[in-house]
N, CA, C and O atoms as a GROMACS GRO file, in nm:
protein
  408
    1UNK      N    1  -9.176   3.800 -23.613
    1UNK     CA    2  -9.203   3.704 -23.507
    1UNK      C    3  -9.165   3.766 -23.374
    1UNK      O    4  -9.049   3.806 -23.372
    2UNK      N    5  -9.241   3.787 -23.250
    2UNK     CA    6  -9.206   3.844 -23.135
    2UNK      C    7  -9.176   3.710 -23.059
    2UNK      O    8  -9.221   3.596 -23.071
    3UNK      N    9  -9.091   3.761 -22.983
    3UNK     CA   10  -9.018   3.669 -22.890
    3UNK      C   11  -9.090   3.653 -22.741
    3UNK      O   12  -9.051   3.738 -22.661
    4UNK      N   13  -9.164   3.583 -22.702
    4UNK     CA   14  -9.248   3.590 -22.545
    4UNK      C   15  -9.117   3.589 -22.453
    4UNK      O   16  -9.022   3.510 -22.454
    5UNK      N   17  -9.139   3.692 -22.380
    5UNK     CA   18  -9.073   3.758 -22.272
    5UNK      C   19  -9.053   3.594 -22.169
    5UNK      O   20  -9.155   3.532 -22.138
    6UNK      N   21  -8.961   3.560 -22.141
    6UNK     CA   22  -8.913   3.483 -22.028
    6UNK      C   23  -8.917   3.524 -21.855
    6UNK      O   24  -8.847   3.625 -21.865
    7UNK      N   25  -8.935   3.520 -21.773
    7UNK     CA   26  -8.917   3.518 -21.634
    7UNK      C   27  -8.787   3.455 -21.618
    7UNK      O   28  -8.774   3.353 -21.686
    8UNK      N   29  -8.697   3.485 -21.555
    8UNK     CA   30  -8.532   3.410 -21.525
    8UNK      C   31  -8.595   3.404 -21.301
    8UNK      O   32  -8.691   3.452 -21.242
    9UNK      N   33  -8.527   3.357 -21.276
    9UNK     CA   34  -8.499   3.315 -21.158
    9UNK      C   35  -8.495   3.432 -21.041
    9UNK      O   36  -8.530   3.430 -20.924
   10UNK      N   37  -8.440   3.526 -21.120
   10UNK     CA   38  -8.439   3.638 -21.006
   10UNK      C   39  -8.555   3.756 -21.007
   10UNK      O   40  -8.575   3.854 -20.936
   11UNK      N   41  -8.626   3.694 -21.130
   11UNK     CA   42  -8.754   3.777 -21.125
   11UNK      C   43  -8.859   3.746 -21.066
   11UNK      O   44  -8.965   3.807 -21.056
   12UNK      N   45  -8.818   3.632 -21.020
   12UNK     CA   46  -8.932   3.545 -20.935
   12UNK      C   47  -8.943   3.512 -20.773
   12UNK      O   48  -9.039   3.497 -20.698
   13UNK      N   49  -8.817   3.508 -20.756
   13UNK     CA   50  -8.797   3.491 -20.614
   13UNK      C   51  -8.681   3.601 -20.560
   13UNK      O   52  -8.634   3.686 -20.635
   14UNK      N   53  -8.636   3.582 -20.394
   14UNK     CA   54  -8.549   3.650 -20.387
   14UNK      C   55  -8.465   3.544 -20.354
   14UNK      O   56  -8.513   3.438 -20.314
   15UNK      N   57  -8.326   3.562 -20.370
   15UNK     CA   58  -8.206   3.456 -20.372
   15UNK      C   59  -8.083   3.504 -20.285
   15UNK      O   60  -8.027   3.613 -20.300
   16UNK      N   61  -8.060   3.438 -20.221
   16UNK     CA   62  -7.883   3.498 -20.168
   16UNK      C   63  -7.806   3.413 -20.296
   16UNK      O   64  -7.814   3.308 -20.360
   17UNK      N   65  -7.723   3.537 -20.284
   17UNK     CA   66  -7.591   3.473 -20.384
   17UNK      C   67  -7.442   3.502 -20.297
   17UNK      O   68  -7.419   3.602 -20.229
   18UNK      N   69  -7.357   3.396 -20.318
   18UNK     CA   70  -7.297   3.415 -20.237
   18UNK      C   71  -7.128   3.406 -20.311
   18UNK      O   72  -7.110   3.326 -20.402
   19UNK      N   73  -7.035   3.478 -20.272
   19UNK     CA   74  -6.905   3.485 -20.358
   19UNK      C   75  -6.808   3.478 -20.255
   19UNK      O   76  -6.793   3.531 -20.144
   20UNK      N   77  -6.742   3.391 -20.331
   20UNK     CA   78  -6.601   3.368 -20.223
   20UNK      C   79  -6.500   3.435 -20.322
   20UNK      O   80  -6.490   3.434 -20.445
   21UNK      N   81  -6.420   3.501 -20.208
   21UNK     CA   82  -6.309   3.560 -20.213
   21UNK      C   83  -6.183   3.515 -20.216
   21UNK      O   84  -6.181   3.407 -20.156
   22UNK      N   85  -6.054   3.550 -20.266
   22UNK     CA   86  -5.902   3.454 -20.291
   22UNK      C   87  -5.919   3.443 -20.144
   22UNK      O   88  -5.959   3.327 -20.134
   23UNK      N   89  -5.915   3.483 -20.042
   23UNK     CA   90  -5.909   3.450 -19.876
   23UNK      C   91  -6.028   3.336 -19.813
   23UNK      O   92  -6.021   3.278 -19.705
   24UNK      N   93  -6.130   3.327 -19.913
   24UNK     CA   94  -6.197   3.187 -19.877
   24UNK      C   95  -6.324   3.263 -19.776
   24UNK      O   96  -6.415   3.194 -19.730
   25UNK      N   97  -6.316   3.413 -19.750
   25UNK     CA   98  -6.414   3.424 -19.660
   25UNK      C   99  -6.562   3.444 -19.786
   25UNK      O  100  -6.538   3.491 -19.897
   26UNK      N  101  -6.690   3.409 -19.753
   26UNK     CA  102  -6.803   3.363 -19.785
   26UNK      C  103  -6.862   3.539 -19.811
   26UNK      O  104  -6.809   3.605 -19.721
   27UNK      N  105  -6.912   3.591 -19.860
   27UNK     CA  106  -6.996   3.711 -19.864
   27UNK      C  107  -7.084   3.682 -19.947
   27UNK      O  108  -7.080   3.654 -20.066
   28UNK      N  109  -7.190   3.692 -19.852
   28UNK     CA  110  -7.353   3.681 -19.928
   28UNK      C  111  -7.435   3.842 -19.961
   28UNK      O  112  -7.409   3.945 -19.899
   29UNK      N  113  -7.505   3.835 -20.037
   29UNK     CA  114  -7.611   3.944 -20.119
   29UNK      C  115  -7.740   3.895 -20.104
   29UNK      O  116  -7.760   3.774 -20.098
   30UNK      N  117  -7.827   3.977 -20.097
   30UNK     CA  118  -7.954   3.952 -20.122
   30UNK      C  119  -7.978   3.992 -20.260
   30UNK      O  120  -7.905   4.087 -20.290
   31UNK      N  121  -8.049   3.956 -20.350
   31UNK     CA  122  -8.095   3.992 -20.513
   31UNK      C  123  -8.229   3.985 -20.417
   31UNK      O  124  -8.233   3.886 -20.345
   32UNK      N  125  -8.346   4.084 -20.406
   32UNK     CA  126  -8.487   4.114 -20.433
   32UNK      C  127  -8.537   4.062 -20.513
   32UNK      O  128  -8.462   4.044 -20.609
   33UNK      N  129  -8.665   4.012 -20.530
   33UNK     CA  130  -8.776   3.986 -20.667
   33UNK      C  131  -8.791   4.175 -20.721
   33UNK      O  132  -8.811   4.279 -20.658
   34UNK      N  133  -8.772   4.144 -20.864
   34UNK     CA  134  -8.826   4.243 -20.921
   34UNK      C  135  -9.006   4.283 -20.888
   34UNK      O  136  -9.106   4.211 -20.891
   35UNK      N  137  -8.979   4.470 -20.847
   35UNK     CA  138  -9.101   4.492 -20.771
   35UNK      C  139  -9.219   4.481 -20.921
   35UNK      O  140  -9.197   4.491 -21.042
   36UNK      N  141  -9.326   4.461 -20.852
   36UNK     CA  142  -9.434   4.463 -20.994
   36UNK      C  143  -9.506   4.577 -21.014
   36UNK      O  144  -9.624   4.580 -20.976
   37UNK      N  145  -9.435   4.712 -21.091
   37UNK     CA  146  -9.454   4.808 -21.107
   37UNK      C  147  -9.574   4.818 -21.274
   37UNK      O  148  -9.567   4.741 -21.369
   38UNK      N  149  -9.676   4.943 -21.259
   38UNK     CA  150  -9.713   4.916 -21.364
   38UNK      C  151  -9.693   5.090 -21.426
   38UNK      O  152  -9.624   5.158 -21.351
   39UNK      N  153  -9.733   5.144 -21.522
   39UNK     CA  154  -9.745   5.266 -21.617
   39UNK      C  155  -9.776   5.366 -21.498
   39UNK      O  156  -9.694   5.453 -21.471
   40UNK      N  157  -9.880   5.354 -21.436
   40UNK     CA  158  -9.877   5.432 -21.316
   40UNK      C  159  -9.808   5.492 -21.188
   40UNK      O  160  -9.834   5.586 -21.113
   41UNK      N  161  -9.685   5.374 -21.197
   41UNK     CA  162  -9.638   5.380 -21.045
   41UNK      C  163  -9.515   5.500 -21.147
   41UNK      O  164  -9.497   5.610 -21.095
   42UNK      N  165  -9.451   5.474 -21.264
   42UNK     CA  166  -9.321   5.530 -21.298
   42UNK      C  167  -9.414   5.683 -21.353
   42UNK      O  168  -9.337   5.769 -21.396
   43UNK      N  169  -9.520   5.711 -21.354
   43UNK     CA  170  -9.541   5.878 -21.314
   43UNK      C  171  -9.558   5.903 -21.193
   43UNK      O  172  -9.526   6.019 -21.167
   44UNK      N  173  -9.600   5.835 -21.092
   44UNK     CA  174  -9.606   5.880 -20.970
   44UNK      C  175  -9.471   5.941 -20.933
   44UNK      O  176  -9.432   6.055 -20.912
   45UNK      N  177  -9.404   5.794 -20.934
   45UNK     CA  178  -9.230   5.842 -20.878
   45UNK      C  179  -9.164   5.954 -20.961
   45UNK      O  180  -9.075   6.020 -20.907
   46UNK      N  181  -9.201   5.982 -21.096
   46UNK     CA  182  -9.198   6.119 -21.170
   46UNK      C  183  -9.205   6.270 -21.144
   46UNK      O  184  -9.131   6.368 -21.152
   47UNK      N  185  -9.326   6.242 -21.111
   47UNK     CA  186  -9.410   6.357 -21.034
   47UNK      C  187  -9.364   6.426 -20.865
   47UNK      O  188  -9.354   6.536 -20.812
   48UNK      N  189  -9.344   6.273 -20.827
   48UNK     CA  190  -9.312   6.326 -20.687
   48UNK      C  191  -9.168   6.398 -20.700
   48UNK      O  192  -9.155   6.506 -20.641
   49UNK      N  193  -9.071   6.352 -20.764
   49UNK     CA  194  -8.920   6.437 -20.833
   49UNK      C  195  -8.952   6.539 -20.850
   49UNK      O  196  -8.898   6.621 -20.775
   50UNK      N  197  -9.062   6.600 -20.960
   50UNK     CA  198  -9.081   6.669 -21.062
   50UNK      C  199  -8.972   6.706 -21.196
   50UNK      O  200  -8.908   6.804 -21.236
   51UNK      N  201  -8.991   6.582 -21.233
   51UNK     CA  202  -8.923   6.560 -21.345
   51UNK      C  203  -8.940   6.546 -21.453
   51UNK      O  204  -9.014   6.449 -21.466
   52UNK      N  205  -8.897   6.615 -21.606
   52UNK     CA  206  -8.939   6.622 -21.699
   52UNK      C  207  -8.970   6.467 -21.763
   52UNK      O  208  -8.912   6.373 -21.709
   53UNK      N  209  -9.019   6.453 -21.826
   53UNK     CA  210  -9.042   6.254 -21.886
   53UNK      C  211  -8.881   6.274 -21.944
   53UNK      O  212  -8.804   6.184 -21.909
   54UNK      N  213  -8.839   6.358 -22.009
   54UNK     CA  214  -8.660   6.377 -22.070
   54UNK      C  215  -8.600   6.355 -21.980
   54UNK      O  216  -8.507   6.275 -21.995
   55UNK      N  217  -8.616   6.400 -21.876
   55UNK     CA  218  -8.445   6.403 -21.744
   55UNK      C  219  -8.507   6.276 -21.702
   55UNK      O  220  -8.426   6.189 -21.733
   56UNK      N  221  -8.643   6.202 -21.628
   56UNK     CA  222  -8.674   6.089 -21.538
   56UNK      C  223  -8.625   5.995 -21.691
   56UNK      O  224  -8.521   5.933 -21.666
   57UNK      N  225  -8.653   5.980 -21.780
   57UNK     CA  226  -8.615   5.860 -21.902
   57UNK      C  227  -8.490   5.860 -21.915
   57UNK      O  228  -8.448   5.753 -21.960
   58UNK      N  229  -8.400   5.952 -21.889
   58UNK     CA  230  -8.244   5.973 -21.882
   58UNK      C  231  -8.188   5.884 -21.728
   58UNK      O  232  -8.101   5.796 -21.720
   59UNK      N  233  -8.259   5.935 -21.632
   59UNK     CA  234  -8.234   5.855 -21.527
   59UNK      C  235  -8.255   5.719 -21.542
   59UNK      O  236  -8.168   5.655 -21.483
   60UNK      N  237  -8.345   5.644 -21.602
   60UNK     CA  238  -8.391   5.540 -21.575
   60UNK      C  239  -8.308   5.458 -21.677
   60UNK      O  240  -8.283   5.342 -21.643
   61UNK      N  241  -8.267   5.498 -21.788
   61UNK     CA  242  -8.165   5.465 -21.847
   61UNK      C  243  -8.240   5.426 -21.983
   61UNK      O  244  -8.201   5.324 -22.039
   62UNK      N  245  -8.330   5.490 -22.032
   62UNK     CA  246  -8.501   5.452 -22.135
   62UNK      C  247  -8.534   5.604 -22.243
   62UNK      O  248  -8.525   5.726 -22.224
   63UNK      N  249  -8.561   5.546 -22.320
   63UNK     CA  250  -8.586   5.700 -22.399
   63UNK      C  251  -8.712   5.763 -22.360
   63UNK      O  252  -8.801   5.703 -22.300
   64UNK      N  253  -8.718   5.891 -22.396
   64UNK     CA  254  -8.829   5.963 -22.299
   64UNK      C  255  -8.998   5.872 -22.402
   64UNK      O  256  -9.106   5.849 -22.347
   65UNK      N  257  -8.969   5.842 -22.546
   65UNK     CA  258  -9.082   5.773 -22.552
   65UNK      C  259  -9.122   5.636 -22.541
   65UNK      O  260  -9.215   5.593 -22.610
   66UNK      N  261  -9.036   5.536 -22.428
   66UNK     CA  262  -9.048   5.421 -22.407
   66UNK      C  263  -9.069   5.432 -22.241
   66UNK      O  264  -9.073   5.335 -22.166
   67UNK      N  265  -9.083   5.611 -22.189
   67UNK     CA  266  -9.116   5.599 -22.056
   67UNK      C  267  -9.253   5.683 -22.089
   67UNK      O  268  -9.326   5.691 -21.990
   68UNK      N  269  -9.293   5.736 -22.184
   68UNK     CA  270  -9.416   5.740 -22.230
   68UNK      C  271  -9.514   5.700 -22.266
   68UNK      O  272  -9.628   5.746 -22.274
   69UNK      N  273  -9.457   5.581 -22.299
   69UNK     CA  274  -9.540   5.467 -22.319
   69UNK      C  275  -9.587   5.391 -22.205
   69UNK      O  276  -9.700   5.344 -22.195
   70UNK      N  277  -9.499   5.381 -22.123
   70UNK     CA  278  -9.476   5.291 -21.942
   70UNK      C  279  -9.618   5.414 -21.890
   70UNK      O  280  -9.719   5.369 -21.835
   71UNK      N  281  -9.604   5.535 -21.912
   71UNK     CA  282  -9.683   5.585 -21.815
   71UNK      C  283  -9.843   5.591 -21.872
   71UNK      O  284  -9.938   5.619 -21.799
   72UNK      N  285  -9.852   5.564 -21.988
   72UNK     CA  286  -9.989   5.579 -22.070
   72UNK      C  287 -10.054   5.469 -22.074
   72UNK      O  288 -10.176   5.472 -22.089
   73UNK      N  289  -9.977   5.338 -22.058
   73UNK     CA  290  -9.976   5.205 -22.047
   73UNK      C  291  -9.997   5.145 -22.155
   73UNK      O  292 -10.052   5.038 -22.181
   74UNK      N  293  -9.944   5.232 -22.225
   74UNK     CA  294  -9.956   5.150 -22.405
   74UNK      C  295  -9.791   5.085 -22.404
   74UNK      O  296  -9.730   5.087 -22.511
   75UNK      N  297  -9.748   5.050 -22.327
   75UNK     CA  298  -9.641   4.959 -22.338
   75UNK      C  299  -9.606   4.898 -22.180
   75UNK      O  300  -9.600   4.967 -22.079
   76UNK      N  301  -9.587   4.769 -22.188
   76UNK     CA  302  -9.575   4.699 -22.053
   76UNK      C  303  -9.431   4.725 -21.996
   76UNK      O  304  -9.337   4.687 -22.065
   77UNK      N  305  -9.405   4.787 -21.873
   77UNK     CA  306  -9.247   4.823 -21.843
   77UNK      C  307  -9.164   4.683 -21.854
   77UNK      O  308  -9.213   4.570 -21.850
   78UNK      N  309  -9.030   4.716 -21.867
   78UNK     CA  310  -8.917   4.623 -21.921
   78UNK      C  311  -8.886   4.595 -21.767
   78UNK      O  312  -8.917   4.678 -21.682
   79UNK      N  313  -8.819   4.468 -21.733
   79UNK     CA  314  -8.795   4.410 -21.608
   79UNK      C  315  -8.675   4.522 -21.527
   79UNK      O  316  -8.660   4.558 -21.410
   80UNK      N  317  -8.584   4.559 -21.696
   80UNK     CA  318  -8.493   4.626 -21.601
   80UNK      C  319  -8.480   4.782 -21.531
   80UNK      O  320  -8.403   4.844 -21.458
   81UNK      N  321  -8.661   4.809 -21.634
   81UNK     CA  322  -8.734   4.964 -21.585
   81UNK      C  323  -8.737   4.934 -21.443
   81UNK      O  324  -8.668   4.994 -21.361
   82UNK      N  325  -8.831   4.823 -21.411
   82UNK     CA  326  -8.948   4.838 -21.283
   82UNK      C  327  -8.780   4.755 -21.223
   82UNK      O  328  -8.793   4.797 -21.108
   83UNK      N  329  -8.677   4.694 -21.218
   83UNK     CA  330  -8.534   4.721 -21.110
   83UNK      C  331  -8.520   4.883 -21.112
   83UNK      O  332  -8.574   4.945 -21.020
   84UNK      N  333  -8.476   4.928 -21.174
   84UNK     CA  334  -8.414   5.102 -21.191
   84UNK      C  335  -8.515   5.159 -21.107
   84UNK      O  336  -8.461   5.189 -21.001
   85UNK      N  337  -8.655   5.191 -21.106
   85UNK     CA  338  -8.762   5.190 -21.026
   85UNK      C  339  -8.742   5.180 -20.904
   85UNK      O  340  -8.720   5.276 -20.831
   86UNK      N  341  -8.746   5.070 -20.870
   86UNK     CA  342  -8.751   4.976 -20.719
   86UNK      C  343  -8.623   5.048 -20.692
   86UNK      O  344  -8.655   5.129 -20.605
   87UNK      N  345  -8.501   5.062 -20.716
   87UNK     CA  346  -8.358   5.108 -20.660
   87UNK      C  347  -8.429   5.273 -20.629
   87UNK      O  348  -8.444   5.306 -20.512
   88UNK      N  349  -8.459   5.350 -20.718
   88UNK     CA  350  -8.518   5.480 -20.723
   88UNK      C  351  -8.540   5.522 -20.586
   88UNK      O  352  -8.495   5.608 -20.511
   89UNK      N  353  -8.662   5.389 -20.581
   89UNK     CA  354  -8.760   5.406 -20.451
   89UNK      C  355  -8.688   5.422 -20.314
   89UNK      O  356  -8.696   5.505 -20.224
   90UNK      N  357  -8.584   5.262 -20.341
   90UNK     CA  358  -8.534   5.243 -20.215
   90UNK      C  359  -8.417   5.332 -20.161
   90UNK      O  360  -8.387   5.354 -20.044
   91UNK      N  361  -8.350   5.385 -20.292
   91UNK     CA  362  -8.224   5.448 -20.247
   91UNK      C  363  -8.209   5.577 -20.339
   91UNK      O  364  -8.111   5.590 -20.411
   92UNK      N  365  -8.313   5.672 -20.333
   92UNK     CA  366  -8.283   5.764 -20.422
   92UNK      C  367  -8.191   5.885 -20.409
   92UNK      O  368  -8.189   5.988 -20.476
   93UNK      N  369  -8.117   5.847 -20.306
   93UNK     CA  370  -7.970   5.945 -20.305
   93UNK      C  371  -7.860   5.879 -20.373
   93UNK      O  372  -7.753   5.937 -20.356
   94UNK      N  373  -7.857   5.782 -20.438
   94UNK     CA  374  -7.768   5.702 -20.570
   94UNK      C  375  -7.791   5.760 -20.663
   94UNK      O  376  -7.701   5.816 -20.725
   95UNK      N  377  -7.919   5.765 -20.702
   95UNK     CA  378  -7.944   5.851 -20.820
   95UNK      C  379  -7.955   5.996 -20.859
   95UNK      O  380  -7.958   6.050 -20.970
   96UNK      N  381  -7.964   6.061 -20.690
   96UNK     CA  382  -7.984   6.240 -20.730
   96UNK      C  383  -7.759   6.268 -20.732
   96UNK      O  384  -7.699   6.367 -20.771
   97UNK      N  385  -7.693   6.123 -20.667
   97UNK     CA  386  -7.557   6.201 -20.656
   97UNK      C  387  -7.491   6.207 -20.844
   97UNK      O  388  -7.406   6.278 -20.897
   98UNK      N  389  -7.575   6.102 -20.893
   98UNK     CA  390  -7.545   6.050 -21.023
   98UNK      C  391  -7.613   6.170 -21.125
   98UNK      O  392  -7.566   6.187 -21.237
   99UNK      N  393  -7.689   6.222 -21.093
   99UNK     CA  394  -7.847   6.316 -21.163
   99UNK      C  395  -7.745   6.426 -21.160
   99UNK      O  396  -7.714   6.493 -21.259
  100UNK      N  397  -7.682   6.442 -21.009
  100UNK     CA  398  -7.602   6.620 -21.002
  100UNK      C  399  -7.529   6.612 -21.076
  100UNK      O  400  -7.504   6.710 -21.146
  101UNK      N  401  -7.478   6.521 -21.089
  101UNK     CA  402  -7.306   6.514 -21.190
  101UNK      C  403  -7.332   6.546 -21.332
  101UNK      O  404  -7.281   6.630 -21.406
  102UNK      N  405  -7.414   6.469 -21.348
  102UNK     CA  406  -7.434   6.465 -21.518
  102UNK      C  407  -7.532   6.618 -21.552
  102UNK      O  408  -7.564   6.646 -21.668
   0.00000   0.00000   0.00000
């Protein structure tokens, strides 16, 4: 029996969330809508690296044949691919300081 994939709240909209601190001061976040990436966009951003499908599926936190699948489009990316993605895009000196280390 497969389970139909759910949408939660933050996949849909973007939200401030906001956390108070023992001092009572207010700090808000933005959470983004997850971007709507498809099989295509996670070789592009691949390619432009030049990265093996082994080291980019290591980054993304995915085995190299469940990012093989994302790029052939014989499998629909996982919500928390196309986040890892979208962060990639927006801030990819998080991930090359994380990439050098390891």
């Amino acid at each position: 029996m497969k389970l139909k994939q759910q949408a939660d709240l933050f996949d849909i909209m973007c939200v401030e969330v906001e956390e108070r601190q023992a001092t009572e001061v207010a700090i808000k976040y933005k959470i983004e809508a997850v971007p709507d990436y498809a099989g295509a966009d996670f070789l592009r951003v691949r390619k432009k690296y030049g990265l093996s499908q082994q080291r980019f599926a290591l980054l993304l936190g995915v085995k190299r044949n469940t990012l093989s699948g994302y790029e052939n489009e014989a499998k629909p990316p996982s919500m928390i691919s196309k986040r890892m993605l979208g962060l990639l895009e927006k801030h990819p000196e998080l991930f090359w300081k994380y990439y050098i280390r390891a």
